[in-house]
VOZA-279466 format. One record per residue (C-alpha): x, y, z; chain. Coordinates in steps of 0.1 Angstrom, whole numbers, padded with zeros to 4 digits. Layout:
% residues N
     xx     yy     zz  chain
      X      Y      Z      A
...
END
This chain:
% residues 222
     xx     yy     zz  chain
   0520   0195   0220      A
   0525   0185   0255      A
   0492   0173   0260      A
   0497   0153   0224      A
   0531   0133   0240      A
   0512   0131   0274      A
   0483   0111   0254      A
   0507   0094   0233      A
   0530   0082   0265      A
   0495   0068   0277      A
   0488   0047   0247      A
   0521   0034   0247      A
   0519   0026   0290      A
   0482   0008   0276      A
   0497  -0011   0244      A
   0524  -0024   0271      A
   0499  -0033   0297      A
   0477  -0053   0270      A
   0509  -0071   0258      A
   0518  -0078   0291      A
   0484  -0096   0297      A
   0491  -0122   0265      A
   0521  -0129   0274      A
   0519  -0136   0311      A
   0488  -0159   0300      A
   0507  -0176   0268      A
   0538  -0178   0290      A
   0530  -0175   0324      A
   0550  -0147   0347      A
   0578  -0167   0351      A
   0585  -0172   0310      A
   0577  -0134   0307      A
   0605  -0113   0300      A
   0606  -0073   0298      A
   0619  -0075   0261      A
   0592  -0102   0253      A
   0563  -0077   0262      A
   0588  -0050   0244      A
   0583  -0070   0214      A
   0544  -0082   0214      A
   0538  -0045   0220      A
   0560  -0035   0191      A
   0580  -0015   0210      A
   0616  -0016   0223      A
   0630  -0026   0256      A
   0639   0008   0264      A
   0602   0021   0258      A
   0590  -0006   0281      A
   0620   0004   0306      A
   0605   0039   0301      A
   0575   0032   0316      A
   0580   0000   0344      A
   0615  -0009   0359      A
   0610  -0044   0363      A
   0581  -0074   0357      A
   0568  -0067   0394      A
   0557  -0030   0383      A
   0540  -0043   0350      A
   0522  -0070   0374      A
   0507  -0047   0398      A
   0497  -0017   0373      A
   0484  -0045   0350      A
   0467  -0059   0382      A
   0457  -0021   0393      A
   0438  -0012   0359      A
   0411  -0043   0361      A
   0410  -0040   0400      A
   0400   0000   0406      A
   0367  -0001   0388      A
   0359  -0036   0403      A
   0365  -0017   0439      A
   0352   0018   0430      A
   0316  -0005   0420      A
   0317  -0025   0455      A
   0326   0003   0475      A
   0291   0018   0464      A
   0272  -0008   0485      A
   0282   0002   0510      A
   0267   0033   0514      A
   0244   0048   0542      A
   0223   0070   0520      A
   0210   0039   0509      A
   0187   0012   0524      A
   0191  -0018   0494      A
   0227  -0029   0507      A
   0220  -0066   0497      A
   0204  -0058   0463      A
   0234  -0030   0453      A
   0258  -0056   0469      A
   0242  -0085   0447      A
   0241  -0063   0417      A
   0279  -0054   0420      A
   0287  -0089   0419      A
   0265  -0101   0390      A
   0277  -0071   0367      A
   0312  -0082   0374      A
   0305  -0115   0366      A
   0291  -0107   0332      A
   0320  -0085   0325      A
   0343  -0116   0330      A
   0318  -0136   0309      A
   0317  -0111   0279      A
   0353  -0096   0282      A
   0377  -0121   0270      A
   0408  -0103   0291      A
   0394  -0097   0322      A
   0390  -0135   0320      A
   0430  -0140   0308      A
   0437  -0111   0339      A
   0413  -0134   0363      A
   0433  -0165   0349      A
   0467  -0152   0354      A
   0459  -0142   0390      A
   0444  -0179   0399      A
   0478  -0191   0385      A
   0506  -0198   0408      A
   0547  -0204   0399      A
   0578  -0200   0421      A
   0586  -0171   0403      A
   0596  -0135   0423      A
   0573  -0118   0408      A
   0546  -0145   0413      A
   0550  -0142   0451      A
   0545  -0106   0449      A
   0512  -0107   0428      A
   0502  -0134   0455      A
   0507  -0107   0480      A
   0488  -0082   0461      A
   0459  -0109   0457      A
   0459  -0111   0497      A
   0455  -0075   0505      A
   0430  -0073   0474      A
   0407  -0103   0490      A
   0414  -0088   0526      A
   0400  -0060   0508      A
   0372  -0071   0492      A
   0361  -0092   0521      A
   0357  -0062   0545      A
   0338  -0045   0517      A
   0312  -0071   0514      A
   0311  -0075   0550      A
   0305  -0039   0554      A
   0272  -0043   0535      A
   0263  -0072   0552      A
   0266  -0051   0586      A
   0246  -0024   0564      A
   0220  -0047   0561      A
   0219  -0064   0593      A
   0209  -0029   0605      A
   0183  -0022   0582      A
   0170  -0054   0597      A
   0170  -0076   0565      A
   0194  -0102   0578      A
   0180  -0137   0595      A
   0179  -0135   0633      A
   0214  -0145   0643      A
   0231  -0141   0614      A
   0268  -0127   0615      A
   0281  -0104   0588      A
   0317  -0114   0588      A
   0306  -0148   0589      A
   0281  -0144   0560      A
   0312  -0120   0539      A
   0335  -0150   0543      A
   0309  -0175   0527      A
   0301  -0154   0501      A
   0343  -0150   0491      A
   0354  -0184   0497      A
   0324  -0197   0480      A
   0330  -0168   0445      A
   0362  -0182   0447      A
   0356  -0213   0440      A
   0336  -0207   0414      A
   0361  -0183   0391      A
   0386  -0213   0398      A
   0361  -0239   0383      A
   0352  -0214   0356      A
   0388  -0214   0350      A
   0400  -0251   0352      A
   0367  -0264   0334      A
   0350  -0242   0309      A
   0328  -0262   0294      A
   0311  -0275   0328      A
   0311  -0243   0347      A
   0299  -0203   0334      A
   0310  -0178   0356      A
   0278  -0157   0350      A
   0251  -0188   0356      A
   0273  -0202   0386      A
   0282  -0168   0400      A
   0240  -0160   0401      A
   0232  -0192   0412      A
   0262  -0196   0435      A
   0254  -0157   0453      A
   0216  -0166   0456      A
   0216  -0196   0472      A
   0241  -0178   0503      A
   0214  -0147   0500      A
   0191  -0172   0504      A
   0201  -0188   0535      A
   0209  -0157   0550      A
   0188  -0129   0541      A
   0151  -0126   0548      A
   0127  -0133   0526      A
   0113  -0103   0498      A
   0147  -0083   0501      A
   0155  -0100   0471      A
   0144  -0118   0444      A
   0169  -0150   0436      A
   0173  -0154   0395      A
   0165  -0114   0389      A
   0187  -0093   0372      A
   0208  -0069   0389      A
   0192  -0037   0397      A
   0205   0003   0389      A
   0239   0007   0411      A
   0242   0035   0438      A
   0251   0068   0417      A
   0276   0091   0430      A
   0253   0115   0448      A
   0241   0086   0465      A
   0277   0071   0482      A
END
């Protein structure tokens, strides 16, 4: 029985989350309320209250379930067991893009993130995206560094340099994807995008621009 009300207290913390997630993107954070989510959930306020004290706590755990697997996936290039840094860093990438291209809310969770109002809560998920990017961007440079060592880096070429490029440059395509659909795909542009920096940077034969992405490191091999 208690393992019953421990699942069933999960489905309800998930149904919230998921309401959470149409409403911020029908209404934005700041036109959210509590009892709104309450009621696209089909629960009441006191449920929601159950489970999150305030907007900020839905924003981060709503935040925190699309983020971990996206992190737990890069964090795997980085590993010294293996010597294909730039192809399992590559790969990482062009799964997630494809996820965001096939999974219609990762795309409203990518959406609601780009978005910026005044509201309290707002500045806090800005906050959260700043430590998330600061995060990301020492995880890619980490491969980069990975594979400057293995020697498949151009002469010269600085990893931090290369990570930054690679972010600012991702960036800017999940913000076109966003503003203008119907002249930018996040999966084409992402590919395109990541290969021509690989290109630049990278020597030639450590990968091969316009190929799928290749098997992931498994957990034996992180």
């Amino acid at each position: 029985m208690a393992r019953k009300t421990k699942e069933e207290a999960q489905a309800t913390r998930e149904g919230i989350l998921d309401a959470a997630q149409v409403c911020f993107h029908e209404y934005g954070v700041a036109g959210t309320s509590l009892a709104m989510i309450g009621a696209r959930a089909g629960f009441t306020r006191g449920a929601v209250y159950w489970h999150f004290k305030n907007k900020a706590e839905v924003l981060t755990a709503m935040i925190d379930r699309e983020r971990v697997p996206f992190i737990e996936r890069m964090r795997r290039t980085t590993s010294a067991k293996r010597s294909t840094p730039i192809l399992d860093l590559r790969s990482a990438l062009l799964v997630s893009f494809r996820e965001l291209a096939e999974d219609e809310r990762l795309r409203n969770m990518m959406e609601i993130m780009l978005r910026n109002d005044l509201s309290v809560e707002s500045q806090a998920m800005q906050e959260l995206q700043r430590e998330a990017s600061r995060e990301e961007l020492a995880i890619i440079a980490a491969a980069l560094e990975r594979a400057r060592e293995l020697g498949q880096l151009r002469d010269h070429v600085d990893a931090e340099t290369v990570a930054r490029i690679v972010s600012t440059s991702l960036t800017g395509v999940l913000y076109s994807a966003m503003l203008e659909p119907e002249l930018f795909e996040i999966q084409r542009d992402g590919m395109q995008t990541l290969d021509a920096i690989f290109s630049a940077f990278v020597k030639p034969g450590v990968f091969t621009p316009g190929a799928p992405p290749t098997a992931l490191p498994t957990d034996d091999e992180i």
